[in-house]
Backbone as a chain_set.jsonl record, in Angstrom:
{"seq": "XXXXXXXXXXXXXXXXXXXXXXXXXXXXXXXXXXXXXXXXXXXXXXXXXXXXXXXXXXXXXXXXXXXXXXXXXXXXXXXXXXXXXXXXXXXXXXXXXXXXXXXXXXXXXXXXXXXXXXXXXXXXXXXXXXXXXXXXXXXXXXXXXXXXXXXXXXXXXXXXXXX", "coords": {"N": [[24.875, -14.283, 3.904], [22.327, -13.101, 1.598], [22.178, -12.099, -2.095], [19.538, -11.273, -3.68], [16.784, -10.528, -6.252], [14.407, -8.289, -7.602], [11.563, -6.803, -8.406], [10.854, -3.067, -7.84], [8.542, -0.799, -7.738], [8.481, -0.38, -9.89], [11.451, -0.609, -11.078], [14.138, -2.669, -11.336], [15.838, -4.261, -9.163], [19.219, -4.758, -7.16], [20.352, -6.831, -3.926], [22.071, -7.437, -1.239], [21.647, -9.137, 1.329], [21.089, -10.217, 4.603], [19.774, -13.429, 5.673], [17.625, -13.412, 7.556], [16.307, -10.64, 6.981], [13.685, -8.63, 6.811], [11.025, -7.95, 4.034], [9.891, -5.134, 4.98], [12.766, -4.1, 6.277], [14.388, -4.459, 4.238], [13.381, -2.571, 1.807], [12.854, -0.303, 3.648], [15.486, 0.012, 4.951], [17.878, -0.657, 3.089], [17.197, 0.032, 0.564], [16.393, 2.802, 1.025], [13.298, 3.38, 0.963], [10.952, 5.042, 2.429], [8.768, 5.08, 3.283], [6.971, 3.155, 3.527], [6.284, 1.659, 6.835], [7.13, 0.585, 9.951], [4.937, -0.841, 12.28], [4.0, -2.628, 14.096], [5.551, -4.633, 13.899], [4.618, -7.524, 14.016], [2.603, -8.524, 12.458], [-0.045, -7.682, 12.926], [-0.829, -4.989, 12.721], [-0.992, -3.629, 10.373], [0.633, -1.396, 9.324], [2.715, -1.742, 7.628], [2.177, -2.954, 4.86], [2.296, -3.416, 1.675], [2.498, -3.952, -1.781], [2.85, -7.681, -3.63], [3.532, -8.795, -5.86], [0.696, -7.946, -6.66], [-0.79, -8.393, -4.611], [-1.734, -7.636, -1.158], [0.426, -7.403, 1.353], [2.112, -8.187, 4.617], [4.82, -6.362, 4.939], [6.234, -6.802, 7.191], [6.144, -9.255, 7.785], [7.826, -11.024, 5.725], [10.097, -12.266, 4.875], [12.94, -10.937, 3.058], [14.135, -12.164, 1.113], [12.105, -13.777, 0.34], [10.749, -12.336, -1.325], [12.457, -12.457, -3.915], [12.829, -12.402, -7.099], [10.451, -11.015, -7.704], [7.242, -8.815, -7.708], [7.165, -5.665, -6.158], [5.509, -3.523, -4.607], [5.415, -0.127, -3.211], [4.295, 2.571, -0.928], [5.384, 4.676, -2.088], [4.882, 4.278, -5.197], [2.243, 5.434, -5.663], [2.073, 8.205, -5.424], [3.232, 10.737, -8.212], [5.728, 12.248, -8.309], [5.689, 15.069, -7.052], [2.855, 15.09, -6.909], [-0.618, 14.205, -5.99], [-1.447, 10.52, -5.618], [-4.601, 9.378, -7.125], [-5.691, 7.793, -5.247], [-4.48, 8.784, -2.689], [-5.007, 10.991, -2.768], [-8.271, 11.255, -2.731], [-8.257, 10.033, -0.26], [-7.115, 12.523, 0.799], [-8.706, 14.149, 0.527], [-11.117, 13.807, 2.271], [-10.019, 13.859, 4.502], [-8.957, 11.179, 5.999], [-6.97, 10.663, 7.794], [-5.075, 11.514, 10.524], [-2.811, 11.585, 11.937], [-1.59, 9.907, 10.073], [0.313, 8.317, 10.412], [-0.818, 5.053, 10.37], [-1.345, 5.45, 7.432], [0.448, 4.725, 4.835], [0.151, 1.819, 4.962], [-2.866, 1.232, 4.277], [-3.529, 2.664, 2.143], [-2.077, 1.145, 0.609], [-3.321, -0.981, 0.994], [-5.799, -0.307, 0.056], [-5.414, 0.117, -2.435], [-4.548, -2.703, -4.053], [-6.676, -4.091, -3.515], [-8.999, -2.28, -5.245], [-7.675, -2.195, -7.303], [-8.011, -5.395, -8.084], [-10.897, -5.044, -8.013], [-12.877, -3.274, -8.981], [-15.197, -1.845, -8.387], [-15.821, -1.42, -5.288], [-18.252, -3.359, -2.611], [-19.359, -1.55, 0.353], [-19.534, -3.255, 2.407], [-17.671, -5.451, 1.425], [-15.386, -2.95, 1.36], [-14.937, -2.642, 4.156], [-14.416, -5.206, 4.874], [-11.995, -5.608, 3.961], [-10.592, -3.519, 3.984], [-10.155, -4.621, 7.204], [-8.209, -5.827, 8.358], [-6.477, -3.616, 8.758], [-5.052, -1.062, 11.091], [-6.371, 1.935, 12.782], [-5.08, 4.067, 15.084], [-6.168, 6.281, 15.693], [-8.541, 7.907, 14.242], [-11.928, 7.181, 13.349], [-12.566, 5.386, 11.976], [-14.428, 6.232, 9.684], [-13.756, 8.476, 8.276], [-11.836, 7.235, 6.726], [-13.151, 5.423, 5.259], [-14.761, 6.733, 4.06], [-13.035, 7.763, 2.383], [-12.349, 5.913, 1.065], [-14.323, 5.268, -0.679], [-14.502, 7.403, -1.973], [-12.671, 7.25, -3.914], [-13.26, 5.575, -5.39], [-15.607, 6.744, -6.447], [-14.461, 8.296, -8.04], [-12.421, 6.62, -9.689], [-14.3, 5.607, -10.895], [-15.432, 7.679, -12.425], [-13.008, 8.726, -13.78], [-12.822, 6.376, -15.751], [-15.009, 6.331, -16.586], [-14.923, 8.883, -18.082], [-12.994, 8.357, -20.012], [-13.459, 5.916, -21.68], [-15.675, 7.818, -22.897], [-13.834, 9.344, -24.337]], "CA": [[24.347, -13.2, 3.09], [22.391, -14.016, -0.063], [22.175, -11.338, -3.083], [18.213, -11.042, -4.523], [16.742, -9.28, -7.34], [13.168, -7.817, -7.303], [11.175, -4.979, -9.366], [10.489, -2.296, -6.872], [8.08, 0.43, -7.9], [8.63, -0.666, -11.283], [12.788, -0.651, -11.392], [14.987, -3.568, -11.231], [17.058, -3.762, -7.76], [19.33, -5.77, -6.171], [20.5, -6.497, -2.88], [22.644, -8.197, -0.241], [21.046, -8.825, 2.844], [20.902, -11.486, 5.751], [18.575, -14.298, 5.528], [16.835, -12.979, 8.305], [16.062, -9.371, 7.117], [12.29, -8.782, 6.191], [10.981, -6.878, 3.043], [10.248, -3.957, 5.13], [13.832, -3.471, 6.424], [14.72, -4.581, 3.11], [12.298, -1.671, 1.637], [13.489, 1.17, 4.489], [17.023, 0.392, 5.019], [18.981, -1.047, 1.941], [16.379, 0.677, -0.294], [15.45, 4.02, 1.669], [11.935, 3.507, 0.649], [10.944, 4.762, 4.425], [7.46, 4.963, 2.98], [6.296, 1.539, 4.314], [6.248, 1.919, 8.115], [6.66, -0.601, 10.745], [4.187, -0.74, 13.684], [3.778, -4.002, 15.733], [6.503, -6.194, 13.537], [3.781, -8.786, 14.348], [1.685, -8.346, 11.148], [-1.489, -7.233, 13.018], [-1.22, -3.214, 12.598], [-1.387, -3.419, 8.529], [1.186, -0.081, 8.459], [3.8, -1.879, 6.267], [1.51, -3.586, 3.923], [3.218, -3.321, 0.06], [1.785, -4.893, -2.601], [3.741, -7.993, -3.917], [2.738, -9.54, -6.821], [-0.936, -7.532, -6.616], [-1.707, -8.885, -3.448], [-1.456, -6.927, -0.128], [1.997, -8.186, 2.036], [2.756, -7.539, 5.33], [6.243, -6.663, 4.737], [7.206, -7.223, 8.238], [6.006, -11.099, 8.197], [8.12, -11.724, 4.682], [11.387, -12.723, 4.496], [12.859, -10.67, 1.732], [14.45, -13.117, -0.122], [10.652, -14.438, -0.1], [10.49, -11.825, -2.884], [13.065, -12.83, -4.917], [11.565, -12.343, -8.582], [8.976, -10.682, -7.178], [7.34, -7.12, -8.021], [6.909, -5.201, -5.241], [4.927, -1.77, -4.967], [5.544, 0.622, -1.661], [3.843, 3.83, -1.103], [6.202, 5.676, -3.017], [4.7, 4.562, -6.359], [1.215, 6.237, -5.705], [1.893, 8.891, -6.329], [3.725, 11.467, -9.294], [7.035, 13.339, -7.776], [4.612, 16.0, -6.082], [1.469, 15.417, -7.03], [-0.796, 13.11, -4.969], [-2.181, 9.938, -6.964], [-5.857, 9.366, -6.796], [-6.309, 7.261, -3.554], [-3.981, 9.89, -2.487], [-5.851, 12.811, -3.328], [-9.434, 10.951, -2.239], [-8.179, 10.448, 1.41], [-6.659, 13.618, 1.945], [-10.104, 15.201, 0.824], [-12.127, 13.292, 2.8], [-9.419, 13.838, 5.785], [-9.186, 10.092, 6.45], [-5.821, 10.124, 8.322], [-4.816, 12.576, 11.117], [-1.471, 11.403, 12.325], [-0.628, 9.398, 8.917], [1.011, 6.788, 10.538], [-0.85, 4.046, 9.337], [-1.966, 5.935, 6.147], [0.755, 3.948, 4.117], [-0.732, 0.371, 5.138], [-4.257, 1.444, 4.266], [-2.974, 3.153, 0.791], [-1.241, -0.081, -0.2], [-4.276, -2.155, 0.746], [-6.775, 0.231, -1.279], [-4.891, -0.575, -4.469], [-4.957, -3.65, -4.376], [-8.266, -4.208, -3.47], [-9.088, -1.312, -6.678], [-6.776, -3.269, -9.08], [-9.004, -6.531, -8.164], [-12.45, -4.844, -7.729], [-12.779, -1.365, -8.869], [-16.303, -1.162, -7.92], [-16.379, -2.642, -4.095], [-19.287, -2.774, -1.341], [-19.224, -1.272, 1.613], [-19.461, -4.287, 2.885], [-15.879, -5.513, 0.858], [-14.26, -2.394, 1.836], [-14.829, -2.849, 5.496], [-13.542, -6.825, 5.03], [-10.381, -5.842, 3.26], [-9.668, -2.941, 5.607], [-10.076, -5.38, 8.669], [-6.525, -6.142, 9.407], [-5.433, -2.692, 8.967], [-5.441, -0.431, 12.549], [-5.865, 3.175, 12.672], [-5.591, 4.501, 16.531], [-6.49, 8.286, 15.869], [-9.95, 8.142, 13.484], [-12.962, 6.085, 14.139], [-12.65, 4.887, 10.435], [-15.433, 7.015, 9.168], [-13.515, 9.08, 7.246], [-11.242, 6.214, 6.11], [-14.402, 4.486, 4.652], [-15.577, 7.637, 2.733], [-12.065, 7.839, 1.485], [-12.424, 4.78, 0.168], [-15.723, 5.606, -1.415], [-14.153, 8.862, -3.01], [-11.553, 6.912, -4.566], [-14.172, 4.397, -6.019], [-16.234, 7.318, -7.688], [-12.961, 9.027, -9.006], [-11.962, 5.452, -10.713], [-15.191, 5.451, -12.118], [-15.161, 8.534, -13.132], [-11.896, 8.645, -14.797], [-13.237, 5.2, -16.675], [-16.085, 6.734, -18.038], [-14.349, 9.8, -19.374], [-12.054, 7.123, -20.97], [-14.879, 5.55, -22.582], [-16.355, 8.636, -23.52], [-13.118, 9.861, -25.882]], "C": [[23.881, -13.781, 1.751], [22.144, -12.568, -1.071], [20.645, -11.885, -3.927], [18.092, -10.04, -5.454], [15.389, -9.803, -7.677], [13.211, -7.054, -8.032], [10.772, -4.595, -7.684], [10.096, -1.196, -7.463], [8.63, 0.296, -9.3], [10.464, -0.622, -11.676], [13.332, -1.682, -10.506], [16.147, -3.34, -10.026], [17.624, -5.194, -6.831], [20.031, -5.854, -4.747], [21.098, -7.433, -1.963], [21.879, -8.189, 0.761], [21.211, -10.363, 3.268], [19.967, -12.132, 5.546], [17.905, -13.594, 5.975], [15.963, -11.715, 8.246], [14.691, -9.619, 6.184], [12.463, -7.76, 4.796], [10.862, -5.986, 3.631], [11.523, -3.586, 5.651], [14.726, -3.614, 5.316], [14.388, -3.087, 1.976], [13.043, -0.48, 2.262], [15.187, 1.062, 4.195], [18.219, 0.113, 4.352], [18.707, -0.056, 0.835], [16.389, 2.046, -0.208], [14.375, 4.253, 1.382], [11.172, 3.479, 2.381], [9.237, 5.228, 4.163], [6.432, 3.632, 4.072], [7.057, 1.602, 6.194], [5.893, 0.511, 8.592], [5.972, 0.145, 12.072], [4.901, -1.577, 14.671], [4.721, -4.942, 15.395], [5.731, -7.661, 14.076], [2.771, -9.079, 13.017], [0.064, -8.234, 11.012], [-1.685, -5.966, 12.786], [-1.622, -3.152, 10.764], [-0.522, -2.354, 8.213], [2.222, -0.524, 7.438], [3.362, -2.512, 5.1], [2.143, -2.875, 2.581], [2.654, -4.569, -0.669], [2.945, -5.801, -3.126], [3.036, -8.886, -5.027], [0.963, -9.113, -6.899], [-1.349, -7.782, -5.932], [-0.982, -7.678, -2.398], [-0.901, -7.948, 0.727], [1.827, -7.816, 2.92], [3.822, -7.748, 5.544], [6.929, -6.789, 6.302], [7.246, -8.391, 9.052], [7.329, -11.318, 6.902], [9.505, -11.268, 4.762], [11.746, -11.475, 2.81], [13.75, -11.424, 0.707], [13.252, -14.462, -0.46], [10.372, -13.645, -1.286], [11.292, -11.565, -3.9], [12.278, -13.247, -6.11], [10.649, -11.488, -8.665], [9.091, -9.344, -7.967], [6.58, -6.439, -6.931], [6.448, -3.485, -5.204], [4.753, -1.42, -3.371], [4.736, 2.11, -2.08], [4.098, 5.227, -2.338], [5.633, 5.541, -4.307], [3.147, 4.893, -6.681], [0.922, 7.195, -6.494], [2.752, 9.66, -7.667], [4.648, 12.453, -8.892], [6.145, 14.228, -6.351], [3.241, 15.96, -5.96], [0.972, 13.823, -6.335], [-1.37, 11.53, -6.234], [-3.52, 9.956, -6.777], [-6.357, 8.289, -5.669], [-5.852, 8.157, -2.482], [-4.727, 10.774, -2.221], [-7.485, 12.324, -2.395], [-9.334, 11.135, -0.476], [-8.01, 12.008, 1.798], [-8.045, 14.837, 1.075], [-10.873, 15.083, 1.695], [-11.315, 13.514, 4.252], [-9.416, 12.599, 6.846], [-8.081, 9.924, 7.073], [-5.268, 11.458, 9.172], [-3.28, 12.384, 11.57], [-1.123, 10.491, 11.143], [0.03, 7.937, 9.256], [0.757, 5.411, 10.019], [-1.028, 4.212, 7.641], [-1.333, 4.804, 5.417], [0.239, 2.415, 3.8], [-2.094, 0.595, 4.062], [-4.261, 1.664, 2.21], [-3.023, 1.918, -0.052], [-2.32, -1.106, -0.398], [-5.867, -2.228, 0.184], [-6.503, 0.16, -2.154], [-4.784, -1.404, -4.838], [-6.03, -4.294, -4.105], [-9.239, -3.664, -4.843], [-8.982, -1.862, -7.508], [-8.028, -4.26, -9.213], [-10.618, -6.651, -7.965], [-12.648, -3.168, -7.913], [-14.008, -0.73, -7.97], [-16.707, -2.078, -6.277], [-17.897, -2.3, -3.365], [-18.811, -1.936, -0.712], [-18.855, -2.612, 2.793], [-17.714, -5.201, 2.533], [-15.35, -4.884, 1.481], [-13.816, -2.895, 3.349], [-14.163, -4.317, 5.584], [-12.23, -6.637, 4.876], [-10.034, -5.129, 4.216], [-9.264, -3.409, 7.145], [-9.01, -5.491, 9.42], [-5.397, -5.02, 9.181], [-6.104, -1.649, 10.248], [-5.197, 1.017, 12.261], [-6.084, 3.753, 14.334], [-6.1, 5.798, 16.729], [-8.122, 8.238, 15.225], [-10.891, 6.811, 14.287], [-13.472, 5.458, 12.865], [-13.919, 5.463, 9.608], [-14.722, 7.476, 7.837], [-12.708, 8.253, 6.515], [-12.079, 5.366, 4.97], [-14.555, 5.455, 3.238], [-14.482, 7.88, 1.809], [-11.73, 7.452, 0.225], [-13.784, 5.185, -1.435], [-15.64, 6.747, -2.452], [-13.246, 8.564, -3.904], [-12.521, 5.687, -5.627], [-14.669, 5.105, -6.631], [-15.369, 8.059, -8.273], [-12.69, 7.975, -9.85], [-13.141, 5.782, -11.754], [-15.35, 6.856, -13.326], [-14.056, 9.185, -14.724], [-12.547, 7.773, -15.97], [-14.268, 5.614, -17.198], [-15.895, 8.125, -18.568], [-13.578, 9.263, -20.37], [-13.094, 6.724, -22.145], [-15.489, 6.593, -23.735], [-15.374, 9.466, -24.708], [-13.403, 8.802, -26.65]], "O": [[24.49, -14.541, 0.998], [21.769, -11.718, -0.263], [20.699, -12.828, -4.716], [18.803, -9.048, -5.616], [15.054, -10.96, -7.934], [14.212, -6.497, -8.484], [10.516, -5.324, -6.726], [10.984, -0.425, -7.827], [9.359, 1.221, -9.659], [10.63, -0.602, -12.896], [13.154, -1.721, -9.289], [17.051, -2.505, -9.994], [17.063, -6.102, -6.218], [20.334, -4.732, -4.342], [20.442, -8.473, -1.924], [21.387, -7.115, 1.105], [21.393, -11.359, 2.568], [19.006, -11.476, 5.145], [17.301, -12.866, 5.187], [15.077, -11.518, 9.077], [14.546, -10.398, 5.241], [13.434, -7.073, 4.48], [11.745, -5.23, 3.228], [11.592, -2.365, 5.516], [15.785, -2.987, 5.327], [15.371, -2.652, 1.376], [13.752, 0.257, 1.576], [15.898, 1.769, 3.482], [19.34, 0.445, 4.739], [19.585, 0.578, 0.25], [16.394, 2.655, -1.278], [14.107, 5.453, 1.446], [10.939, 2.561, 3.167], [8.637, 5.746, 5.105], [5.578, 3.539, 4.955], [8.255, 1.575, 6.475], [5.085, -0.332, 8.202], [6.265, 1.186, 12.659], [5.782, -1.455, 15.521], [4.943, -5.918, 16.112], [6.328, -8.669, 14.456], [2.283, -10.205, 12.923], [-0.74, -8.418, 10.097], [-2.867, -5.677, 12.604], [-2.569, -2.563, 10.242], [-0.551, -2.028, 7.026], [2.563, 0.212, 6.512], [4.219, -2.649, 4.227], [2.439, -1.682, 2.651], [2.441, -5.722, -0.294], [4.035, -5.238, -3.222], [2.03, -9.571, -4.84], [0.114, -9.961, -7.175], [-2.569, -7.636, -6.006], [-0.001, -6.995, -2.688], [-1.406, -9.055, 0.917], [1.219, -6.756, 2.777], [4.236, -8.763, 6.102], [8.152, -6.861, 6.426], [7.779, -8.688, 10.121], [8.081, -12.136, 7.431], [9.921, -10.11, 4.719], [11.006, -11.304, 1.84], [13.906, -11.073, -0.463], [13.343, -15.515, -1.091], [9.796, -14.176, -2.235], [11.068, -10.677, -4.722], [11.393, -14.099, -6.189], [10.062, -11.232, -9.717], [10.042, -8.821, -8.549], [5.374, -6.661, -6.822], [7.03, -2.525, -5.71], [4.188, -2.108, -2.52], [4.618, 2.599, -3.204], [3.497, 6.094, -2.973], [5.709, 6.606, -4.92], [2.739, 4.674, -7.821], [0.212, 7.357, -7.487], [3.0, 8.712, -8.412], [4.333, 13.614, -9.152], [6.079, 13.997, -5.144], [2.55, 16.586, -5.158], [1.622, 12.79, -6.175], [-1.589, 11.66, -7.438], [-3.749, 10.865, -5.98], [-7.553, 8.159, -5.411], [-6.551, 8.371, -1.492], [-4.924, 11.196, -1.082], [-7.812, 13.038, -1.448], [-9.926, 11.889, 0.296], [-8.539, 12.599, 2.74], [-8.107, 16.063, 1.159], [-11.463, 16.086, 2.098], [-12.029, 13.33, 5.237], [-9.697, 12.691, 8.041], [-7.864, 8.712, 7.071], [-5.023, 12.46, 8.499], [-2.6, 13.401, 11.429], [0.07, 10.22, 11.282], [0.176, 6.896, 8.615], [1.58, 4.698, 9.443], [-0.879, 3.318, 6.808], [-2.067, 3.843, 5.186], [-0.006, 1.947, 2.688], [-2.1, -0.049, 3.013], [-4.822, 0.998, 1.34], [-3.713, 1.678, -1.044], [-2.442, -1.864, -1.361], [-6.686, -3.12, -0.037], [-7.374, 0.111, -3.023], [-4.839, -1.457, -6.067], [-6.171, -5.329, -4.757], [-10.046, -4.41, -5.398], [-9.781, -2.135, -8.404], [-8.887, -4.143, -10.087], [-11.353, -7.629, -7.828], [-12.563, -2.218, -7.135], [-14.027, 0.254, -7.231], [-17.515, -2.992, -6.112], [-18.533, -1.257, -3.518], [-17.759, -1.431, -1.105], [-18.056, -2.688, 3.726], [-16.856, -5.438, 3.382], [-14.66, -5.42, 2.349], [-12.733, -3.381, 3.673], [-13.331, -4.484, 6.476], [-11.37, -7.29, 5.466], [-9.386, -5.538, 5.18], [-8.485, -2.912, 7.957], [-8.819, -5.344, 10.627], [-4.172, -5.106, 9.273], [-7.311, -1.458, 10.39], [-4.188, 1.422, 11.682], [-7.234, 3.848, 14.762], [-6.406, 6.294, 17.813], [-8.949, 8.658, 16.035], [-10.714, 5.997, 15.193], [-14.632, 5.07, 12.727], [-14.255, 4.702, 8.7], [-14.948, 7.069, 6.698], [-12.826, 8.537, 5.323], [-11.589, 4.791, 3.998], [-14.511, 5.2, 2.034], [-14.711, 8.163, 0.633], [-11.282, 7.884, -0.837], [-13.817, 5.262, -2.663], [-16.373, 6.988, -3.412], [-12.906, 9.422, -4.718], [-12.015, 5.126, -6.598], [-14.604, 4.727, -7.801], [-15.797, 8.544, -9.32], [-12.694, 8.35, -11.022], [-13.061, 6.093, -12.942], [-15.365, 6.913, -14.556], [-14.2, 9.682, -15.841], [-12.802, 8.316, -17.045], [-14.518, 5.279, -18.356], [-16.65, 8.536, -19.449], [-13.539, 9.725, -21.51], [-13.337, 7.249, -23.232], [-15.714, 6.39, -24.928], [-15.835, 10.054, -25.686], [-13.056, 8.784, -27.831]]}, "num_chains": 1, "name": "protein.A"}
């Protein structure tokens, strides 16, 4: 057993666990952050993806005493108690997720994509989304999601500007 210590969703946490235990069962079942969903435990579906250090993880390749130090962001810090955040809010206008299941993956790997490119292609989005799977949509509305969450940033940023 080794004892780590990680930010998670911006608060300091630590944790016993088995070598062997990944960040997402690290995440769901020490944590209860049952936000981050496992699929394929192979790290081709994209549903547990969590940002770790600003990059997009798949927490069910990483060791979690691989994120020892680390700062780790799960679904949960999207959004605001009840209220959705704004990638949040963009999908579920655009109705980019019908069964949800992967939603979290997809979430995790639009914010950090955002953080490091506010303004992407089409061409970007579709690269970054690549290694995340949705089996219910035909990524249409996933795309425009994206696209609604790109003119909301901007938006926000040039009312910013404009006080």
């Amino acid at each position: 057993m080794e004892e780590i210590a990680l930010r998670v969703n911006g608060r300091d946490q630590r944790a016993v666990v088995e070598s062997r235990t990944t960040l997402a069962e690290l995440l769901r079942d020490h944590l209860r952050l049952t936000g981050t969903h496992i699929g394929c435990e192979h790290g081709v579906c994209g549903a547990c993806t969590v940002a770790v250090d600003g990059q997009p993880v798949r927490s069910c390749l990483m060791l979690a005493v691989q994120a020892e130090g680390a700062s780790v962001e799960t679904v949960e810090s999207l959004g605001d108690g009840d209220d959705l955040g704004l990638i949040q809010q963009a999908m579920w206008e655009r109705h980019a997720f019908q069964c949800a299941f992967c939603a979290p993956g997809f979430l995790m790997t639009v914010q950090c994509m955002l953080a490091n490119n506010p303004t992407p292609t089409t061409a970007q989005i579709k690269e970054e989304l690549s290694g995340n799977l949705c089996r219910c949509t035909g990524y249409a509305s996933i795309l425009e999601g994206v696209a609604e969450a790109v003119a909301k940033m901007a938006s926000t940023a040039e009312g910013a500007n404009d006080a």
